[in-house]
N, C-alpha and C positions, 0 to 999 in steps of 0.2 A: 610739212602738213600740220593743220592745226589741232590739236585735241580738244577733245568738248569733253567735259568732266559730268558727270551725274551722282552728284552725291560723291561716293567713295568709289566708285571706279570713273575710268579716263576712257573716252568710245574714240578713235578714229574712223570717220566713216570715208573709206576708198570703195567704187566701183568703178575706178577709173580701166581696168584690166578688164573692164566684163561687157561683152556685147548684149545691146538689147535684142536679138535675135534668140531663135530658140536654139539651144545648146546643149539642154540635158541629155543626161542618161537615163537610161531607164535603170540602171539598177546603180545609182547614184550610193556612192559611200563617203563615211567620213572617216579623216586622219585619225588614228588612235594613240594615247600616248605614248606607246611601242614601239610608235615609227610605222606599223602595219593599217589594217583599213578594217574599218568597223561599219557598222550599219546608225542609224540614230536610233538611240535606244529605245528598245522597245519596253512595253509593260503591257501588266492585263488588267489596265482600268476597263471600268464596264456602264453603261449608262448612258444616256443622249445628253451631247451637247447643243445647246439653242446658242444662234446668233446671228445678228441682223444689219444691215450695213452699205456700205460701200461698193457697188453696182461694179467700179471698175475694179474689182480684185476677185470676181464671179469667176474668172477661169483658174487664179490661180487659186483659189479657196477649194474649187472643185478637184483641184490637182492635190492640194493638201488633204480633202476628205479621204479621199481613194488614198493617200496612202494611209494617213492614219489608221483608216479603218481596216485595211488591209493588216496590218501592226496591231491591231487592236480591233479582234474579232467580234467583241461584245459590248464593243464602242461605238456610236451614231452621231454622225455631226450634223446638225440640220442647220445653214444659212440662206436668208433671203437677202438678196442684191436692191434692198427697196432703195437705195444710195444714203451717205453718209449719214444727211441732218435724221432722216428716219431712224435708221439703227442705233443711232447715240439719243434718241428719245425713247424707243422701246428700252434701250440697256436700263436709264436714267427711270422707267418707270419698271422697272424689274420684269419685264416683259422677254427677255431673252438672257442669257449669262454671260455674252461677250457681246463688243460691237466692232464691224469692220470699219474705221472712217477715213477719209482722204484729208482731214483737218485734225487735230488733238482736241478735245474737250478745251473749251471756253472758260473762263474764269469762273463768271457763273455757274455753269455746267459741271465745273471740279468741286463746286461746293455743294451743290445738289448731289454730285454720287456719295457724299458722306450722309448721306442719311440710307441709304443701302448697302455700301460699302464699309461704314466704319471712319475712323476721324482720320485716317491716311487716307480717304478717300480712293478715287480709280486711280489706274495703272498705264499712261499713255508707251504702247512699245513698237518702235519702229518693225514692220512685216517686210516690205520691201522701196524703195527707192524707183519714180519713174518720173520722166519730164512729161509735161503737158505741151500737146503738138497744138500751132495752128494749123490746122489742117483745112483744104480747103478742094472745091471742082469746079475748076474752072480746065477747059477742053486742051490740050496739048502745051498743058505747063503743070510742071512737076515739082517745082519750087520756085521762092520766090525770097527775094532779101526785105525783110520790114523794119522798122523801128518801132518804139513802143507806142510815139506819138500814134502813128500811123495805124497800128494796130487798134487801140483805141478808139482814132476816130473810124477805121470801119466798123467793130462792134456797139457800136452809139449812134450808126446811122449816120455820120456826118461825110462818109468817103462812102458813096451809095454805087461806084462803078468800077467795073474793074482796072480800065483805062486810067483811071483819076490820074492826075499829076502827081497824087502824094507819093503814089506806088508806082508810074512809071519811070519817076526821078532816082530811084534807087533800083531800078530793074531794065539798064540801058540794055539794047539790044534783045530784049524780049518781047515778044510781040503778044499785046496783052489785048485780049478781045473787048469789043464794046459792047459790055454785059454788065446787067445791074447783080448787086451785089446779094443773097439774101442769108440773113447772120442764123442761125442757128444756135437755142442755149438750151442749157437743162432745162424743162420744168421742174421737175422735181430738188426738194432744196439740195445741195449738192458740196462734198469737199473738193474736188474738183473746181466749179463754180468759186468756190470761196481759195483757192489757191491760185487761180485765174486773174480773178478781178484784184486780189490782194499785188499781184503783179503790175498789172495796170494804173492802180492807185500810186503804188508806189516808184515806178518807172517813167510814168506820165501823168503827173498828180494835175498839170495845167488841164489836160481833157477829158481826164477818167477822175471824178469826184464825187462819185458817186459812194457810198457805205459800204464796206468791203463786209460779204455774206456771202452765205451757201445758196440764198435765194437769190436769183435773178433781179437786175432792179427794174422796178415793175414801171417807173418812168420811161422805158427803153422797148419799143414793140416790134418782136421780131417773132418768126416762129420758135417753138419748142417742140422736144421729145424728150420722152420719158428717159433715162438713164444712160448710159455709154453708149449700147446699145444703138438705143434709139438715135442720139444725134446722127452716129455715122452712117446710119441707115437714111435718114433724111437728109442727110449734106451729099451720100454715094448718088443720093437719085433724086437731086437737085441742080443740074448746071448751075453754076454762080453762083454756092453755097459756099457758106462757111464758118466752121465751129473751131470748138476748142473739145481737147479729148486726148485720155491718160494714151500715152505714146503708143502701149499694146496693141491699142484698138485702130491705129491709121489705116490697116489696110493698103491700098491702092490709091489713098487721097494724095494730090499734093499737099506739101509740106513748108512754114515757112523757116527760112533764117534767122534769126532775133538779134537786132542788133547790140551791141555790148561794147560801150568803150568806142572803139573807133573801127569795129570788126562786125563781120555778119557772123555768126556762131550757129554750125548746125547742130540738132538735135542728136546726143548720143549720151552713152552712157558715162565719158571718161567728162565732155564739157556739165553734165550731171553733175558728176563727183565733184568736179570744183565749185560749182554753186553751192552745194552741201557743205562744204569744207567752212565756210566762214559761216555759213548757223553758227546759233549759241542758244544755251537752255535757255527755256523758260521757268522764271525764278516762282517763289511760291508753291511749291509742289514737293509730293512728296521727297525724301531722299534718293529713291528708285528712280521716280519717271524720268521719262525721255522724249517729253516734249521741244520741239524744237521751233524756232526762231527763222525763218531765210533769209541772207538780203539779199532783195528782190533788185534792189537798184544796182547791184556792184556795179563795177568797171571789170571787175578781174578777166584778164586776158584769159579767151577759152571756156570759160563758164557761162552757161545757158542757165540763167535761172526764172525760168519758167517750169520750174521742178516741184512735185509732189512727194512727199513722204507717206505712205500709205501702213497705217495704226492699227493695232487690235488692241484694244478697250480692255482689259480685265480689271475685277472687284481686286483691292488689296486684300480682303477678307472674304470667305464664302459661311453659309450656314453651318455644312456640315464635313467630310472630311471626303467623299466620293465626291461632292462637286470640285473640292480643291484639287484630288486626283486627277479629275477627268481634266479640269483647266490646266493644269501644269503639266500631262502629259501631252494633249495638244499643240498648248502655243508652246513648247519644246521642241514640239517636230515640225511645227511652220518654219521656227527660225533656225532649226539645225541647219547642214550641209545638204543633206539630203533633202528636206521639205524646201528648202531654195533653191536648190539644182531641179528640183520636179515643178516647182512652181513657175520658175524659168522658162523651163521646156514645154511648158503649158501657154506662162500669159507672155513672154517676152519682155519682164520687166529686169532690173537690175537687182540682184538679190544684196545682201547685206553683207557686210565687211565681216572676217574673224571676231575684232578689233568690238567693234558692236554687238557682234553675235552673243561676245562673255558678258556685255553691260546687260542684253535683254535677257542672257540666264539668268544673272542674279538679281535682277527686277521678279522674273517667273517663277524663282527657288521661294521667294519674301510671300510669296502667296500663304495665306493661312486661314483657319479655320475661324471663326469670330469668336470672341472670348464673351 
């Protein structure tokens, strides 16, 4: 397995052992150094947390408030799920104290949070690991094998039925209805969207050449809806729809294959992990962050990389010393044991590695008060 180094520590990220299903416990503990089992540690920060963000981590955010708060009786977490680009604008205009995003802060975007932040600027830290489903409804198929070409050309309008050639040449013996296709995207600017299309660009750069972004590209007219949500709401109650959406949320959709190398590859948490596995940091950043890199194009045998890493935003610096409290008790207990065993049991994503777990402490420990 590969290491990805961040500064002075080395993150191995494995969730190759972890199902995307729910799996928690409800009274989830963590290993203590004794060999016995501890709880994640608790404190009596006191004070409301704001933060804004990323639509697809609404359930497991939710799962984290409740315990937090639970932990921390005089603590308030308030986030809105307005999705990514939103939440890393309110952070960037000091509108909330964290952001949830489905992308890391932008080049630009890390040099604008030092003028809130401080000259180390924000704190990009992996929350949890999930693939992005094609997901799709079409009547009495439940998956389907594609390629990237092929993917592409249906979200571009160019493969407009579900019969086309493109998809029944890769889906012998399937009996695919003659029904027009209809694509479903974010409205709203989106990490998701921007881990989506960055896939496509770089998988199928001959058909998808369009500007990789969180926004939809606005050359391409299909319907939208508002946030995770929403897509799967209108693709559930669309025949012949079909989006893209953080794997938690498939519900009852079919699902496609992605093809890889000379392999169909299904969506899970172990072909996950090896997509993550050949990331590499993104250089220019602090010595902390853990911004990351995907390649989108690999070959590697088994790896699905159509994957999102999903971010909490924190300032390197805060005003005063209860807001640094209340931040680093927090994003403490997201990335503990316990705040990823709950938040599991909640969205169904893949939580994070040990191995990661100590990279994102000592990112969260570096938090300080501004000088």
């Amino acid at each position: 397995m590969k290491a990805l180094r961040f500064g002075r520590a080395a993150a191995v990220i494995s969730v190759a052992a972890l199902a995307l299903t729910a799996c928690g416990s409800d009274n989830a503990t963590t290993p203590g150094s004794d060999g016995g089992e501890s709880a994640a540690p608790e404190s009596t920060v006191s004070g409301t947390l704001t933060g804004a963000g990323a639509s697809s981590q609404q359930a497991a955010m939710t799962a984290w408030k409740a315990g937090f708060e639970e932990a921390n009786q005089d603590a308030t977490v308030q986030y809105s799920p307005d999705g990514s680009g939103a939440g890393r604008e309110a952070f960037l205009a000091s509108g909330v104290q964290f952001a949830g995003s489905d992308a890391y802060l932008d080049d630009e975007e890390y040099e604008a949070s030092k003028e809130i932040c401080g000259p180390d600027g924000a704190i990009n830290i992996p929350a949890y690991v999930s693939p992005i489903a094609v997901a799709f409804n079409v009547p009495g198929v439940e998956e389907l094998n594609l390629d990237a070409p092929t993917i592409a050309a249906i979200f571009k309008g160019d493969v407009a039925n579900w019969n086309d050639e493109a998809i029944a040449s890769q889906n012998e013996g399937v009996e695919l209805p003659d029904l027009a296709i209809t694509v479903v995207h974010r409205a709203d600017e989106s990490g998701t969207t921007e881990n989506f299309v960055e896939y496509l660009s770089a998988a199928a750069p001959d058909e998808w050449t369009y500007e990789v972004s969180g926004d939809w590209p606005a050359e391409i007219v299909a319907e939208n809806a508002q946030g995770t949500n929403g897509v799967v709401s209108t693709t559930s109650s669309t025949e012949g729809a079909v989006t893209y959406t953080d794997a938690s949320a498939v519900g009852d959709l079919g699902q496609a294959l992605v093809k890889v190398g000379e392999e169909y590859v299904a969506l899970n948490a172990e072909a996950a992990s090896k997509a993550v596995e050949v990331a590499t940091p993104v250089e220019g950043r602090s010595e902390v962050d853990m911004s990351l890199d995907l390649e989108r194009d690999t070959t590697e045998s088994g790896a699905y990389p159509v994957v999102l890493i999903s971010y909490h935003i924190y300032c390197s610096t805060y005003a005063d010393q209860e807001t640094v409290d209340l931040v680093k008790a927090f994003g403490s207990y997201a990335i503990s044991e316990e705040g990823q065993t709950t938040a599991e049991g909640s969205a169904g994503n893949a939580p994070i590695s040990e191995t990661l777990r100590e990279s994102a402490q000592e990112a969260i420990d570096s938090i300080t008060v501004a000088s």
